[in-house]
Phi, psi and omega in degrees: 000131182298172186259321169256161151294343187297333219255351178254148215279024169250246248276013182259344150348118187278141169301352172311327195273157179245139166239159200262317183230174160268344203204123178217111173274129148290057180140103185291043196245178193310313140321292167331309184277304179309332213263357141297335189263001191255342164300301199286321205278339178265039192036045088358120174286145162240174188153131223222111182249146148209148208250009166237236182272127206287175166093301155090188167349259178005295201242350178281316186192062207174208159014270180321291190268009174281321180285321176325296161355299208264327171303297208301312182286317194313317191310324166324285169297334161298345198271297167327337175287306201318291188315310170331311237215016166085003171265146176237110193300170151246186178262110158325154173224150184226151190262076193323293189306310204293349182255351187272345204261329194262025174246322167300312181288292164003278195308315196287338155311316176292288165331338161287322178287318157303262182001289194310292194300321151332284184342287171324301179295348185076039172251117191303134151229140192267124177278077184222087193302128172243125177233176191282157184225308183195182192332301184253009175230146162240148154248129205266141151336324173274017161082358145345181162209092146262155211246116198228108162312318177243151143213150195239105158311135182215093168228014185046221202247184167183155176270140196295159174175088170295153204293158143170163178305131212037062161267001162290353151311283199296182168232181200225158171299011173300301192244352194302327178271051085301330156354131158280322174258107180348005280254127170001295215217152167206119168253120214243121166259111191128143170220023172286221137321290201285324180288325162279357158287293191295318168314311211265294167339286201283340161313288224273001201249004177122007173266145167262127205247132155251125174245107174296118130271125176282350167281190173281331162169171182328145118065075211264149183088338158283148144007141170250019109340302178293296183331297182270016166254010144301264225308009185260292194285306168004278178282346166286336196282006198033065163246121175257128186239102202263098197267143161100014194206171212227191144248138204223035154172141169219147190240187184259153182234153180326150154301121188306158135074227175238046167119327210267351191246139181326170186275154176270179214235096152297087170248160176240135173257162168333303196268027181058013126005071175281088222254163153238155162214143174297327187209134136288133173274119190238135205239037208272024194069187205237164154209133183342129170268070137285008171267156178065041160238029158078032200266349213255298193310307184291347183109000186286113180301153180221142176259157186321358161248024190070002175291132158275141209267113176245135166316191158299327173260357163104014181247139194270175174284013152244111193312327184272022218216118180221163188215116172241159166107197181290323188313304180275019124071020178260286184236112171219105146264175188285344174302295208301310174299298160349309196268338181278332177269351174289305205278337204284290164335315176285320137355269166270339171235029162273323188075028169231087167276108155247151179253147194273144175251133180241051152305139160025058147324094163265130160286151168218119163287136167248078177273203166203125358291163187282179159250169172221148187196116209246191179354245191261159177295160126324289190295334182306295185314306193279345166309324228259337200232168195233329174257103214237112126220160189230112200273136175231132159230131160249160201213118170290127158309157159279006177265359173316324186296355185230330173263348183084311244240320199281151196276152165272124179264161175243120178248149189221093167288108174271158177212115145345102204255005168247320189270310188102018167285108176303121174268307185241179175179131197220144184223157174230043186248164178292143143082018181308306177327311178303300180324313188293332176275344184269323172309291166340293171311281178324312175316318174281351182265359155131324210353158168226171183290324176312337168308260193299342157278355192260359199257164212244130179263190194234118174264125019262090184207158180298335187299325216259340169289350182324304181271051179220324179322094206264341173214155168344146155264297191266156137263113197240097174234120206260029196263000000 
């Protein structure tokens, strides 16, 4: 970690050479965006090319209109509790275009105000694709040149799509919140974030939903717990989940109807699987957007997935040269990206060096109910620790009492079983996400369970089993 601002390649500069900026950010996306404005609020000449929309993944066609999304399906089953709870409804309808268009305005608001803010900060933006001409130059599509003392690659992520036939056929999350149509029938090839996220949204709003996974079940790398109550509720929510299996072909299938409506989507899975769908998702994960930014002339290294290889402070194997975000392919979400384009602007043109810790992240799916989930797995704890325990609760909400209906949520503690220090913490609940960001801080601050037994609970709520858990369900001790 530099010590100074003296130790960074801006101020190591011979003064002869001229430059157009101190800082030419690649990529107007959430990195991206922070770590100009934060540059330019430490005097930095800035400049910022993006060649689609400010706002990036995140807030374009991600994150933002994915949570719209996620409002929007809930309502069905809120609108079915109500009538449980003495309202008396009409039988709801729900409109695909009218949420596509109050999604639309939604995004383009935000982008303006990034735009507005940008502004403010005095950072120049270009609506342009820039790729490296060498250490300090970029070049713009209109064939400029500009000579940048830093330059920071943001250009994030884009979606994996491993070959197989007809695959030009399916969309991607790219375009799925544009659809003109609901579609009927949807088949999800993936079993990450995005495909249950997207799986659980288009179930609720009226689509028959399939999810092929080639794994053992959803959302490899979570609790396996957590796994197996999504994949549970899924499927009671009647979402078919083809687990141990791929999709290995998609053809054009007959015209519907009387002509006027698209052709449906044959596809065949690995294990022979014959499916029909209006529209495939195809949801295999992302990959560093790095081609055709000039990274091989200049010298920047990359590793087998094309992510760029960055040091602890966010600097590539070209000094004058940092990568923040998804493009480098470490932890990625948009929080992660944010604090990585913060601490790189403080750094290098603040004289304030700090480093991003990537420790106890926390995350959220936003299925419904959600997940929430801070540190280690069970099998993680148990690689790593020689004393494991693990608290389990699941709890009928209370309106189960009147609706019947309601998923039984799962709260989960992993705990150090020698220090008594919380290693993880994992939910499967309404409103996990909120819960999970307040839990982060305790985790991150050392808790212990004696911590969290000690603390006064708040009744009536699912939250309170957290401190009720009076023993172990398991012990795991290998010593």
């Amino acid at each position: 970690m530099p010590s100074s601002s003296a130790e960074n390649p801006a101020s190591r500069e011979a003064p002869s050479l001229k430059f157009d900026a101190d800082l030419f950010v690649i990529g107007g996306g959430s990195g991206g965006i922070r770590a100009a404005r934060v540059a330019a609020s430490h005097g930095a000449r800035v400049m910022l090319a993006e060649e689609s929309r400010l706002g990036g993944t995140c807030v374009i066609r991600g994150c933002v209109p994915k949570k719209l999304f996620v409002y929007a399906s809930r309502f069905g089953d809120a609108l079915d509790e109500a009538a449980d709870f003495g309202w008396k409804i009409s039988p709801p309808s729900f409109e695909w275009p009218s949420l596509v268009a109050a999604k639309d305005k939604e995004i383009a608001r935000l982008e303006g105000l990034y735009a507005q803010g940008q502004s403010k900060a005095g950072v120049e933006v270009v609506h342009s694709r820039a790729m490296l001409e060498d250490a300090h130059t970029v070049r713009l599509a209109d064939g400029r040149s500009v000579r940048a003392r830093i330059i920071l690659i943001a250009t994030g992520a884009k979606p994996e799509l491993p070959p197989f036939e007809g695959m030009e056929l399916g969309i991607t999350s790219d375009t799925a919140f544009d659809l003109k149509v609901l579609p009927r029938r949807l088949v999800i090839g993936g079993a990450g974030y995005i495909a249950v996220e997207f799986a659980g949204l288009f179930a609720a709003l009226g689509s028959d939903v399939t999810i092929v996974c080639r794994g053992s079940n959803v959302l490899r790398g979570f609790d396996e717990d957590v796994r197996q109550a999504i994949a549970a509720s899924y499927t009671n929510r009647g979402i078919k989940i083809l687990l141990g299996d791929s999709i290995k072909r998609l053809a054009s299938g007959k015209v519907d109807g009387d002509g006027q409506k698209p052709a449906t989507i044959d596809v065949v899975t690995e294990q022979g699987a014959r499916l029909k769908a209006d529209q495939v998702l195809l949801a295999f994960g992302r990959t560093p957007n790095t081609i055709g930014l000039g990274l091989d002339r200049v010298g920047v290294k990359t590793d087998e997935k094309g992510a760029i290889i960055v040091d602890a402070n966010s600097r590539t194997s070209v000094p004058s040269i940092f990568a923040v975000g998804d493009v480098s392919n470490q932890v990625n979400l948009t929080p992660v990206a944010i604090r990585e384009g913060h601490a790189f602007a403080d750094s290098v043109f603040g004289g304030k060096p700090w480093q991003v810790d990537y420790a106890n992240v926390p995350t959220a799916v936003f299925s419904s109910p959600e997940i929430g989930t801070v540190g280690l797995t069970e099998l993680e704890a148990r690689a790593e620790y020689a004393v494991v325990d693990v608290y389990k609760a699941r709890v009928r909400p209370l309106a189960a009492g009147v609706t019947r209906d309601c998923e039984i949520a799962l709260l989960k503690l992993v705990v150090d079983g020698e220090s008594d220090r919380i290693l993880g913490v994992h939910l499967f609940a309404e409103d996990a996400s909120e819960l999970i960001q307040v839990l982060s801080i305790a985790l991150e601050s050392g808790a212990t369970r004696a911590d969290f037994m000690s603390t006064m609970a708040v009744h009536p709520t699912f939250a309170e089993e957290l401190l009720a858990m009076q023993t172990p369900t398991v012990r795991y001790d290998r010593r």
